[in-house]
C-alpha positions in Angstrom: 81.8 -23.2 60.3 83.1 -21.4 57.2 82.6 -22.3 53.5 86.5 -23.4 53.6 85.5 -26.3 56.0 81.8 -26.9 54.5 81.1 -31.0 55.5 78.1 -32.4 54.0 77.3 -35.7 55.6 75.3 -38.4 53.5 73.0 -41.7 54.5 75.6 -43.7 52.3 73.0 -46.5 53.1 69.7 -45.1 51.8 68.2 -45.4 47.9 67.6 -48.1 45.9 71.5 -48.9 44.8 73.4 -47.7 47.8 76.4 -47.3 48.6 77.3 -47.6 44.8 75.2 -45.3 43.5 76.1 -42.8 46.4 79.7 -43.0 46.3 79.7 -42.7 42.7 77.8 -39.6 43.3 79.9 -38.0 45.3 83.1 -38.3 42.5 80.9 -36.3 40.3 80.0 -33.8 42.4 83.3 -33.3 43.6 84.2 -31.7 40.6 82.1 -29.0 41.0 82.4 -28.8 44.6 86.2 -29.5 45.3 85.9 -27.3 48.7 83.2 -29.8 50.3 84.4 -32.5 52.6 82.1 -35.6 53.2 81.1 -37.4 56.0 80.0 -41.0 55.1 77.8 -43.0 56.9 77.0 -46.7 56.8 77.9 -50.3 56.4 82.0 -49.6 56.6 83.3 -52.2 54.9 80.6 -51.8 51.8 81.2 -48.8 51.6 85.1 -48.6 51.8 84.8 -51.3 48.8 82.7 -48.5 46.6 85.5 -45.8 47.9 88.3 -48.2 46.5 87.3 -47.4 42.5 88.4 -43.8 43.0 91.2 -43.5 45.2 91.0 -39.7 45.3 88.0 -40.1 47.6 89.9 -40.9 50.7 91.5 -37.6 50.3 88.0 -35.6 51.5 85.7 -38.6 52.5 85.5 -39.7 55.8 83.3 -43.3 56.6 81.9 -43.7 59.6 80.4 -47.1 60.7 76.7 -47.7 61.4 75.3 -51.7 62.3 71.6 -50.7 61.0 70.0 -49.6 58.3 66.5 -47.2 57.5 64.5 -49.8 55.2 62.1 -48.4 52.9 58.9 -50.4 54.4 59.7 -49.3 57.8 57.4 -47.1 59.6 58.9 -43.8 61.3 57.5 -44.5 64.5 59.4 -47.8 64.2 62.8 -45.9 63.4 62.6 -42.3 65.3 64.4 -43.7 67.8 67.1 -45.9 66.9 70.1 -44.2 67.0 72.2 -46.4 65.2 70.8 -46.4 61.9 73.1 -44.7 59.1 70.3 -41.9 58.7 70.2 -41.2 62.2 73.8 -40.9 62.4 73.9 -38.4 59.4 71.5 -36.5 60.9 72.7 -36.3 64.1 75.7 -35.0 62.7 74.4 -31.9 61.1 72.3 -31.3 64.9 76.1 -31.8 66.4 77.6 -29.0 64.0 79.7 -31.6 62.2 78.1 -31.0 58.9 76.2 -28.5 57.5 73.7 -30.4 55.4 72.6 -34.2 55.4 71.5 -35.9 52.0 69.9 -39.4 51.8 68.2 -41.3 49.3 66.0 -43.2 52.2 63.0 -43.7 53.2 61.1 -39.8 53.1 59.1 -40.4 56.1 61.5 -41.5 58.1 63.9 -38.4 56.8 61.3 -36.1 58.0 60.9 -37.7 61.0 64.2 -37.9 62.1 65.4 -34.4 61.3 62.0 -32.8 62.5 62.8 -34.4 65.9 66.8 -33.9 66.1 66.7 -30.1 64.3 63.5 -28.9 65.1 61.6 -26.6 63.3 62.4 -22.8 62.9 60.5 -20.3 65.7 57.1 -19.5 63.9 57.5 -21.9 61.7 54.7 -24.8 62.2 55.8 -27.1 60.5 58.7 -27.8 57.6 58.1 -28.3 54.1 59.5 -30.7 51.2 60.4 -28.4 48.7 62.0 -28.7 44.8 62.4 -26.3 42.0 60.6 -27.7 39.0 61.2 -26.6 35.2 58.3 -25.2 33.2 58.5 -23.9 29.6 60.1 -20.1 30.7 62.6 -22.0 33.5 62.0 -23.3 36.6 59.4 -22.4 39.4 59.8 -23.4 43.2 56.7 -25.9 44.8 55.8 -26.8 48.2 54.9 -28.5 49.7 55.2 -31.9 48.2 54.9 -34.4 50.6 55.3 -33.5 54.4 51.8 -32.4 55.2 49.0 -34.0 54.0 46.7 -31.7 55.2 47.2 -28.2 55.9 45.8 -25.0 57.6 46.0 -21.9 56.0 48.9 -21.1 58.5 50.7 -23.7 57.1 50.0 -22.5 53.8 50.9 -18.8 53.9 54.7 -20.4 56.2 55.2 -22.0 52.8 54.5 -18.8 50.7 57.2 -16.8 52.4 59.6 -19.5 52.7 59.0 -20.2 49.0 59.5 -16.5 48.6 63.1 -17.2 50.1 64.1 -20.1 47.8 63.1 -18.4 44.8 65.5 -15.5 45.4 68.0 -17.5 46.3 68.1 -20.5 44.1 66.5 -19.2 41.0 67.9 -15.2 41.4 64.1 -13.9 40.5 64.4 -10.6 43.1 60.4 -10.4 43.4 59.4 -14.1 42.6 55.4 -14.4 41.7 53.6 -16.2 44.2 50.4 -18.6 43.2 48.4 -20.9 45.4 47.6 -24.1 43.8 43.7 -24.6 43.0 41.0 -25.9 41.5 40.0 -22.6 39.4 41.5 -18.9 39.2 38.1 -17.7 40.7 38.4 -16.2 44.1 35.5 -18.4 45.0 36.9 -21.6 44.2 38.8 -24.2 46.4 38.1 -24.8 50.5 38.0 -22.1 53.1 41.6 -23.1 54.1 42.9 -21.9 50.8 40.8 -18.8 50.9 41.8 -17.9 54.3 45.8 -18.4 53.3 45.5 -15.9 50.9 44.5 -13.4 52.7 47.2 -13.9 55.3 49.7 -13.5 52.4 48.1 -10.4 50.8 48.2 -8.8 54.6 52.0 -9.4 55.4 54.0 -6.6 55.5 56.7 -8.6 53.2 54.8 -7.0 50.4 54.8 -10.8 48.5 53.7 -10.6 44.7 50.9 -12.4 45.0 49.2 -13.4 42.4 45.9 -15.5 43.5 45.3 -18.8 42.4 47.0 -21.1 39.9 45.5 -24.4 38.0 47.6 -27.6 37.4 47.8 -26.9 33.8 49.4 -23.7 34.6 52.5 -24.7 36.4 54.3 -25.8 32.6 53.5 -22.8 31.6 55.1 -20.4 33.7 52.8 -18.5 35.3 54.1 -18.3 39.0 57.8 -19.2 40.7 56.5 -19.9 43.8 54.0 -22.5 43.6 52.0 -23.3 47.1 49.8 -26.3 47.9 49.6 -29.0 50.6 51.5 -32.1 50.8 48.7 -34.4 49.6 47.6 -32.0 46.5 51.6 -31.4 45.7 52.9 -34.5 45.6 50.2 -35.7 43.4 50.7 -32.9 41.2 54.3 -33.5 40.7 53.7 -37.0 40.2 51.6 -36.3 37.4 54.3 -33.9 35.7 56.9 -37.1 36.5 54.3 -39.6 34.4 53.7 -37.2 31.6 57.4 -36.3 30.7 58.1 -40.2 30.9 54.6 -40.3 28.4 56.2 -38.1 26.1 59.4 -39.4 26.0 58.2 -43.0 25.7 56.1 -41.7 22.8 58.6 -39.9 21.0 60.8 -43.3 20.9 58.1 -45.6 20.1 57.2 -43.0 16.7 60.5 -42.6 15.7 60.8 -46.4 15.5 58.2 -47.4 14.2 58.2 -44.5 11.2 60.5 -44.5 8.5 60.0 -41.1 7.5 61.2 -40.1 11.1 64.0 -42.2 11.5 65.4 -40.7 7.8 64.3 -36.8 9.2 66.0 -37.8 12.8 70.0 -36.4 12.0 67.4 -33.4 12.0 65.8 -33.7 14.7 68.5 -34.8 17.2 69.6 -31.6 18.4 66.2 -30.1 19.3 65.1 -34.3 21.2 68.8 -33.2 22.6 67.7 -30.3 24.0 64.5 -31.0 25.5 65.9 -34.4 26.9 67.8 -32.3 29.0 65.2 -29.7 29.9 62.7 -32.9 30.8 65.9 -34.9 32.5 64.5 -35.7 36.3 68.3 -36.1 37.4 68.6 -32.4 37.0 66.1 -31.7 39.4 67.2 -34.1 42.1 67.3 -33.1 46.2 63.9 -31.9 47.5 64.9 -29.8 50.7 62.9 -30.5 54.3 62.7 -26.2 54.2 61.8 -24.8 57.6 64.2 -26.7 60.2 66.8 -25.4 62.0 69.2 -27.4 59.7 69.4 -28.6 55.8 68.5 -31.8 55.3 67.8 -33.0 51.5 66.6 -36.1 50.2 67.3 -37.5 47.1 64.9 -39.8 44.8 65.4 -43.3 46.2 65.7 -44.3 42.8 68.5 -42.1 40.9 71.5 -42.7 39.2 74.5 -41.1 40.8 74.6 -38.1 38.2 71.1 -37.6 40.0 72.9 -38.3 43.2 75.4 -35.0 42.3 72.6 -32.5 41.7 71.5 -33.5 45.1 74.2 -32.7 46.3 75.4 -29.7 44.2 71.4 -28.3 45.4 72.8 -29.0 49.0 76.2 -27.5 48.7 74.4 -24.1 46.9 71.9 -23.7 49.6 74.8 -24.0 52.9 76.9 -21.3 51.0 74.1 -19.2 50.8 73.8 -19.7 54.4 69.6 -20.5 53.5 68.7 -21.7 57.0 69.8 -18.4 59.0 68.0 -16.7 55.8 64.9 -18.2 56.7 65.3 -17.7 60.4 65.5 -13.8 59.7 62.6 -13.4 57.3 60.4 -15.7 59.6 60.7 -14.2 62.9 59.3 -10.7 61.9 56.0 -12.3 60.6 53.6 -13.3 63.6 51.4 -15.6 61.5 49.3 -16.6 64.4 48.1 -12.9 64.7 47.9 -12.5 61.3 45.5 -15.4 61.7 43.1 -14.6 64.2 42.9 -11.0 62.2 41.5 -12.6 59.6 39.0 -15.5 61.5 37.9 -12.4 63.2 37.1 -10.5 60.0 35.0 -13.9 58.7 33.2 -14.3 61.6 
């Protein structure tokens, strides 16, 4: 499928304000992206009645009807298998070839579950990843893996390095990205034998990754790596953290500014440097965390966004399909026998 025919189909049902928030998404990305069809799936006749406020819609948006819905409370063992939910469907259709990405604002275990099991995961690649770029006070770094994994081996660990490696060249154009395993210290000593042993296997592949040892939590602001690597548990805490501290910030920057009548006569002042660190710190920008290491894109979008949030999702989507990602991962991944790699390295600590 080329880029002139490049279908994106969407779980018009998942996220917190669905379809309306989803549809409305969609208009705004559409301006950026007026070469992308869309495949909609989901209640039909809700989501039709969204469609109806911009009439230009019906000129690349297709609808395609579903009788169930993924609910956030469910379970994934409770939904792998229902094949007539609106995220099924979506999925499915990027398995089919009728899309080349899916996005949904759903339920995140259930979106992992359902395209683990209908794409599968890459050869040599254990298991796939959620994966985001993140802004820090230089830019913006890659992490992973925030969410999938819980626990991790160190096989695991150094999949995610390299795959990291990837999006960082692709999405954020650094050619030799720095790569840093998240820690409790810097010292070599530090952390459990799982994270030791992943660094090695990354210092030993012949990708010649910049490495650069390990990385603390205060560090990721400050730009010390673009590829940050941790386990799901770990990662999504971490970027949790960052989450309730920009909202800390921000809350305290209003609550001083209203309550000070020096500040509020100093604000004209002041407005374009809040301006631009409002949009540095804006969460919407960062929207569409990518399920990397599958034999097929499939991005989820905070359940919670508006649908500006919604469009970065799906401009993140659109960007990664043209760049034809998946295949890129497929070709870098295959030349690396991790498993090898591994038992080189158990053998040389035992």
């Amino acid at each position: 499928m080329s880029d002139s025919n490049l279908v994106i189909s969407v779980d018009a049902m998942g996220g917190d304000n669905s379809p309306r928030i989803v549809v409305e998404g969609i208009h705004i990305a559409h301006k950026n992206n007026p070469d992308i069809k869309f495949v909609l799936f989901g209640d039909e006749a809700k989501v039709n009645a969204e469609m109806a406020k911009f009439s230009e819609l019906k000129n690349f948006c297709t609808v395609i009807h579903s009788t169930e819905v993924v609910r956030n409370e469910d379970k994934p063992s409770q939904v792998i298998r229902n094949k007539n939910t609106s995220m099924y469907m979506a999925i499915d259709a990027v398995r089919k070839g009728d899309a080349r990405a899916i996005i949904s604002a759903g339920n995140t275990g259930a979106l992992m579950a359902i395209s683990k099991m209908l794409l599968k995961t890459i050869q040599r690649v254990h298991r796939p990843a959620i994966c985001t770029n993140i802004p820090h006070k230089d830019g913006m770094c890659v992490m992973l893996d925030l969410g999938a994994n819980t626990e991790c081996s160190a096989i695991n660990l150094a999949e995610f390095a390299i795959i990291g490696n990837i999006l960082a060249r692709h999405t954020l154009e650094i050619e030799r990205p720095r790569i840093a395993l998240l820690n409790i210290g810097a010292e070599e000593m530090k952390g459990s034998e799982e994270i030791h042993q992943a660094a090695k296997m990354i210092k030993n592949t012949h990708l010649d990754l910049n490495f650069i040892g390990y990385i603390e939590p205060h560090q990721i602001s400050e730009g010390y790596a673009d590829v940050i690597v941790s386990d799901g548990f770990t990662g999504n805490i971490a970027l949790k953290t960052m989450e309730g501290t920009a909202k800390l910030v921000s809350g305290l920057l209003k609550s001083t500014i209203k309550n000070s009548v020096w500040a509020k006569i100093g604000l004209p002042f002041l407005l374009p440097i809040i301006w631009t660190m409002k949009k540095k710190m804006d969460p919407r920008k960062y929207n569409g965390a990518m399920f990397v290491g599958l034999n097929g894109l499939s991005v989820k979008s905070h359940g919670g966004t508006d649908s500006l949030g919604y469009s970065y999702a799906i401009d993140n989507a659109a960007k990664l399909v043209r760049q034809d990602f998946v295949q890129t991962i497929r070709d870098e991944v295959e030349h690396v026998d991790l498993d090898e790699l591994s038992q080189d390295i158990l053998y040389d600590v035992y």
